[in-house]
C-alpha positions as CSV (number, residue, x, y, z in Angstrom):
1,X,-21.6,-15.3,3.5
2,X,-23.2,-11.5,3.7
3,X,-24.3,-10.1,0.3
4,X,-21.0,-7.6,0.4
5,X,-19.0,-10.4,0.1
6,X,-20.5,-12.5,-2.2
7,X,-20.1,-9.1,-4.5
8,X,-16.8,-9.4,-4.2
9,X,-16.8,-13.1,-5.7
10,X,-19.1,-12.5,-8.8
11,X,-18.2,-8.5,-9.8
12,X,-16.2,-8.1,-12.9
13,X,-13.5,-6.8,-11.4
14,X,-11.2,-5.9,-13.9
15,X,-13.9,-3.9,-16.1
16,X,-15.1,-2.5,-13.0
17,X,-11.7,-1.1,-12.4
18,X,-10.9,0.1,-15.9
19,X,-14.1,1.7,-16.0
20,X,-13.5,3.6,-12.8
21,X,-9.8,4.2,-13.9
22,X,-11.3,6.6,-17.0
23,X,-14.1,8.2,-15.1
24,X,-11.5,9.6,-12.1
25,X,-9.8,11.0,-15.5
26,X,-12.3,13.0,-16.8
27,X,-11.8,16.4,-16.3
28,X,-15.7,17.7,-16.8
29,X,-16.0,20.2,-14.2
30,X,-19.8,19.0,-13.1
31,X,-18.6,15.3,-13.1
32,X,-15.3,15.7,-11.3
33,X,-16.9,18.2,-8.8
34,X,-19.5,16.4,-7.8
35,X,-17.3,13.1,-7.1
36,X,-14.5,15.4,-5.1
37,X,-17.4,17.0,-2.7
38,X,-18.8,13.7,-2.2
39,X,-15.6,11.7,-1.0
40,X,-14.6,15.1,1.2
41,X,-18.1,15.4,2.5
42,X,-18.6,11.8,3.4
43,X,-15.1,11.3,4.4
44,X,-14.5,14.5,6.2
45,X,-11.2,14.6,4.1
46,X,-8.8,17.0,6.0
47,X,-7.8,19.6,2.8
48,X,-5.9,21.6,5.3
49,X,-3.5,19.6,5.0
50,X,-3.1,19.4,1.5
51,X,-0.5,21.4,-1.0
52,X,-3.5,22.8,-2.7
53,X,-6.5,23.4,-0.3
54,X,-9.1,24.1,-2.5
55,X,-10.6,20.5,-3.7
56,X,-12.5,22.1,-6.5
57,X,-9.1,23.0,-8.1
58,X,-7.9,19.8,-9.0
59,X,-8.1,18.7,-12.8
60,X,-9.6,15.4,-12.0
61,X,-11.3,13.2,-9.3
62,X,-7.5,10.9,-9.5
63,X,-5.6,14.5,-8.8
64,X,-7.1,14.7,-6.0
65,X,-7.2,12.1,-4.8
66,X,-3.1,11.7,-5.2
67,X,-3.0,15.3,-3.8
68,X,0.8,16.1,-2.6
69,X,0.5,17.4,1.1
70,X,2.2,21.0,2.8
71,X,6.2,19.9,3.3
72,X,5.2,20.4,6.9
73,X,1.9,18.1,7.4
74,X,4.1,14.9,7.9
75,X,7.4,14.6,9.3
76,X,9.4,11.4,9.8
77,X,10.1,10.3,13.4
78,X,13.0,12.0,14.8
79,X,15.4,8.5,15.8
80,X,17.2,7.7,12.9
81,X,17.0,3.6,13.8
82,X,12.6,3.5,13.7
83,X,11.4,1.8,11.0
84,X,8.5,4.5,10.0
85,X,5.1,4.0,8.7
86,X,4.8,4.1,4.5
87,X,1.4,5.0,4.7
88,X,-1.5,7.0,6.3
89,X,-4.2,4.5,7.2
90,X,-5.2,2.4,9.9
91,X,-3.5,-0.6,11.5
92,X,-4.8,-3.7,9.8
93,X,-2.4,-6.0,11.8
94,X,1.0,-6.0,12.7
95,X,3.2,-8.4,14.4
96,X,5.7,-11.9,13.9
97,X,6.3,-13.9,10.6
98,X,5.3,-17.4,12.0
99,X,7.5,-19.9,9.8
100,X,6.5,-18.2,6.6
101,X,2.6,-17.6,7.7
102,X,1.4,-14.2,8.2
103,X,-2.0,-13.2,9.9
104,X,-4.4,-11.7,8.0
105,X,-7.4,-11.4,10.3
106,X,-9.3,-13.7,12.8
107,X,-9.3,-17.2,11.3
108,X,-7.3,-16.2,8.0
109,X,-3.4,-16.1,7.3
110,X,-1.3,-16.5,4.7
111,X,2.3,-17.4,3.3
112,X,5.0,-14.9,2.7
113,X,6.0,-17.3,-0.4
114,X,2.2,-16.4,-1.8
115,X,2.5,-12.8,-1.3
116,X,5.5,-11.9,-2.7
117,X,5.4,-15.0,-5.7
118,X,8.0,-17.6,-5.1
119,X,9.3,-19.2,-1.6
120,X,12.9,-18.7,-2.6
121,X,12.2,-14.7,-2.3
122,X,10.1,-15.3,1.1
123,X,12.8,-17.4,2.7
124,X,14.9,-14.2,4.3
125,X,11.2,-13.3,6.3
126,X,10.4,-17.0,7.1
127,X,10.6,-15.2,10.9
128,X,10.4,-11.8,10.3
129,X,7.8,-9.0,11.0
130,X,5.0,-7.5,9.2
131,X,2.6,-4.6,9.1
132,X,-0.4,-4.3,7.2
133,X,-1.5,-0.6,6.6
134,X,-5.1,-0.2,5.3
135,X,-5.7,3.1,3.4
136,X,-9.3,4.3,3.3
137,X,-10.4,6.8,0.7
138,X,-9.8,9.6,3.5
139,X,-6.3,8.7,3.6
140,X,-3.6,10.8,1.9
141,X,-2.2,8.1,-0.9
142,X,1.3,8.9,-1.5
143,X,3.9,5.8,-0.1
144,X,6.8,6.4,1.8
145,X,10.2,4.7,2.6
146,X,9.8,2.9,5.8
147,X,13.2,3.0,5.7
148,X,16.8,3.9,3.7
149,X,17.0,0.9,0.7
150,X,18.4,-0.1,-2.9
151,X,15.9,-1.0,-4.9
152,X,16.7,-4.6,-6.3
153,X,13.7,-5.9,-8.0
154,X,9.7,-5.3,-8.5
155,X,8.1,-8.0,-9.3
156,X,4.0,-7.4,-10.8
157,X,1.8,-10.5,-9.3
158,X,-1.2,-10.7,-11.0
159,X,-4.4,-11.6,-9.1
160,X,-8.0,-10.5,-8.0
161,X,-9.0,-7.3,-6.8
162,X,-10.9,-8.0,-3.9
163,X,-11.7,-4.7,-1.9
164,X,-9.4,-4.8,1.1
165,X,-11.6,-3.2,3.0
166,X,-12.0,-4.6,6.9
167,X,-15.0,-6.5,6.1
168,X,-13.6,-7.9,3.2
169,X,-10.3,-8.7,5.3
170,X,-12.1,-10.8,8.1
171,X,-13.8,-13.2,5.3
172,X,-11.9,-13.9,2.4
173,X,-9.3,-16.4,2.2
174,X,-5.9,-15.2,1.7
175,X,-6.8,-11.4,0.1
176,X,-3.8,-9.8,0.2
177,X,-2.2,-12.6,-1.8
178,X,-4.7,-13.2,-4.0
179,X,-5.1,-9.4,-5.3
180,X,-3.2,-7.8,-7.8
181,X,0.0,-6.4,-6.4
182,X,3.8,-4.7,-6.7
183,X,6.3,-6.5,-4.7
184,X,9.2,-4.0,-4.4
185,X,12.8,-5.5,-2.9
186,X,14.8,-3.2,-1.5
187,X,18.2,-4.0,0.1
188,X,18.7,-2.0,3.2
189,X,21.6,-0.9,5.5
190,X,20.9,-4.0,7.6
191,X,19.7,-6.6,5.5
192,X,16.8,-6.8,2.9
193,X,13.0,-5.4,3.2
194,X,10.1,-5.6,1.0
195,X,7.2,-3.5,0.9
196,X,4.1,-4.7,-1.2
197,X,1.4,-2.4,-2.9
198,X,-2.0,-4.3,-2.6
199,X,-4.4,-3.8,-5.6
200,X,-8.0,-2.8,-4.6
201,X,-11.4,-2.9,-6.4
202,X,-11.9,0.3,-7.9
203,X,-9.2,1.3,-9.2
204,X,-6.1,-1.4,-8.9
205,X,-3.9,1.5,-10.0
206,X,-0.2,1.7,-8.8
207,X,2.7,3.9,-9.7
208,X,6.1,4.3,-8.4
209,X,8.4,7.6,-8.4
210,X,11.0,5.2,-10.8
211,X,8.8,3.8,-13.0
212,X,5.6,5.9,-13.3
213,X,2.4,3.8,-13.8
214,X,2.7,0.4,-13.4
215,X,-0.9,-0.6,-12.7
216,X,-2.3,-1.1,-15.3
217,X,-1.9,-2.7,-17.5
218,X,-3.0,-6.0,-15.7
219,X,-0.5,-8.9,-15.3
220,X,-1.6,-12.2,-17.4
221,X,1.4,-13.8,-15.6
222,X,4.4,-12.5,-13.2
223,X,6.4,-10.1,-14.0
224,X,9.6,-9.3,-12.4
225,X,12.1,-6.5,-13.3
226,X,15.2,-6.0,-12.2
227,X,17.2,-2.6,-11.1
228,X,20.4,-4.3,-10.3
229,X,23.5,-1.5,-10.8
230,X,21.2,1.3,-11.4
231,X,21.4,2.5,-7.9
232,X,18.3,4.0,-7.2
233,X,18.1,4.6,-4.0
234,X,15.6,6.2,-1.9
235,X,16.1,7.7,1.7
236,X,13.9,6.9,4.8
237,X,10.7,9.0,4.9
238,X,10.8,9.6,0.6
239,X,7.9,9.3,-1.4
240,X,8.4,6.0,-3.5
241,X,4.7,5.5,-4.8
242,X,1.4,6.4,-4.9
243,X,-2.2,4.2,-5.3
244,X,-4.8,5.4,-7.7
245,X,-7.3,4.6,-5.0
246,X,-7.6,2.9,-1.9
247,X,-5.5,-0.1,-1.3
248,X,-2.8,-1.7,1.3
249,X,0.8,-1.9,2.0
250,X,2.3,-4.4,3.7
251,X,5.9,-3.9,5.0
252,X,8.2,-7.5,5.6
253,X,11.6,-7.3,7.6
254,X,13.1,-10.1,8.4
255,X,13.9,-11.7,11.7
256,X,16.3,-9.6,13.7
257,X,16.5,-6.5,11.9
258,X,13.5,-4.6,13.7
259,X,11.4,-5.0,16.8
260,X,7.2,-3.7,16.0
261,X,5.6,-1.5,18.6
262,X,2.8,-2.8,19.9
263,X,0.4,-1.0,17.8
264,X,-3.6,-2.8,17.7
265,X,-5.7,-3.5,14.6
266,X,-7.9,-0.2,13.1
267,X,-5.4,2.1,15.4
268,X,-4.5,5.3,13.0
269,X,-1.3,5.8,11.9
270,X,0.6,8.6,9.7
271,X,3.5,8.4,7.4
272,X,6.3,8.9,9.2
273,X,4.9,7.4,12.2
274,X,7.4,5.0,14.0
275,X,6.0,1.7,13.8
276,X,9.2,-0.1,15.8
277,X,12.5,0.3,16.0
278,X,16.3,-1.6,14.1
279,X,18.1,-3.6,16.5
280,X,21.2,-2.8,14.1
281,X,22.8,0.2,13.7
């Protein structure tokens, strides 16, 4: 086990993060400046892109760093059947459902029933398709819609919060369903989808465009909340979330409803970005 990892084991995660949660809130010019130049320095963080341009100009570090982008920096693909990339990040993998077991990275996998909290939720993507999206601090952190969907139920998992960074990926034991996380269930125009916001260290902050800030407060157990009948739903390509920080989404389907490119692990990919394509429709 290297030193990074063994961090991640013994780290107070939690204060860590709530620490960290009121630092990228503080709006002292010196203090907020200084951590802005440093992530688009070291990052080489494309501001051209961004609503506002000028990273100085944002009230806090977290601002930022949940920037809105110019209406014409991402665009969703043009066929109406792709199933579209939530995030901007990198390809962390992406492929089959193996009765219930999804692949996390070489030698590590995990069960759908773990990631989303109970097997009777999992069943429907038993043999279904996934992609795992990893957001790095460079990454524009707004979520998307992969596709059109009813939202039926979040359900809060509490958990760790491991960084899900790729070293991080490649050694610990079933991460992404051991971090803090947001299960959203959406019922689609074919058939159910999920699409799961993964808690990272520093900050394990989440909120959603229906609910505002979700994360935190920290789970002490699951917590599941239904929108049945309030008929919020939210069109292909719309914003549904945004992480305070770097995290991962991870998109199910289930078997039959879409077909995944064949896209390789650490390949970029925008929002918007076709990722496969519905066999329905």
């Amino acid at each position: 086990m290297t030193f990074n990892v063994l961090l991640q084991y013994i780290l107070p995660h939690r204060a860590l993060s709530r620490v960290v949660y009121w630092a990228t809130r503080w709006t002292f010019k010196p203090w907020k400046n200084f951590l802005i130049s440093t992530i688009v320095r070291n990052y080489q963080v494309n501001m051209a892109e961004a609503a506002q341009p000028d990273p100085l100009a944002y009230q806090h570090f977290n601002a930022f760093f949940t920037r809105k982008l110019r209406p014409d920096a991402r665009h969703a693909d043009a066929d109406p059947k792709a199933l579209i990339s939530p995030a901007d990040g990198k390809i962390s993998q992406l492929g089959k459902i193996v009765e219930g077991r999804i692949f996390q990275a070489k030698g590590q996998e995990y069960t759908a029933a773990e990631l989303l909290g109970d097997e009777a939720s999992a069943e429907p993507y038993r043999n279904g398709r996934f992609a795992t999206i990893y957001l790095s601090p460079r990454d524009y952190h707004r979520v998307h819609m992969p596709l059109k969907g009813t939202l039926k139920e979040t359900v809060h998992v509490p958990g760790r919060i491991f960084s899900v960074a790729p070293f991080a990926v490649e050694a610990i034991p079933r991460l992404f369903a051991r971090n803090e996380r947001l299960v959203c269930h959406f019922e689609g125009e074919h058939g159910p989808f999920v699409v799961v916001l993964v808690g990272a260290i520093l900050v394990s902050s989440v909120a959603t465009v229906w609910d505002g800030l979700v994360i935190p407060p920290y789970a002490p157990s699951i917590r599941r909340k239904s929108f049945a009948g309030q008929d919020i739903t939210l069109e292909r390509f719309a914003e549904m979330a945004r992480f305070n920080m770097g995290s991962t989404v991870i998109v199910l389907v289930p078997d039959g409803m879409a077909e995944l490119d064949a896209l390789a692990p650490q390949q970029p990919v925008l929002v918007g970005q076709r990722l496969g394509l519905q066999l329905k429709g």
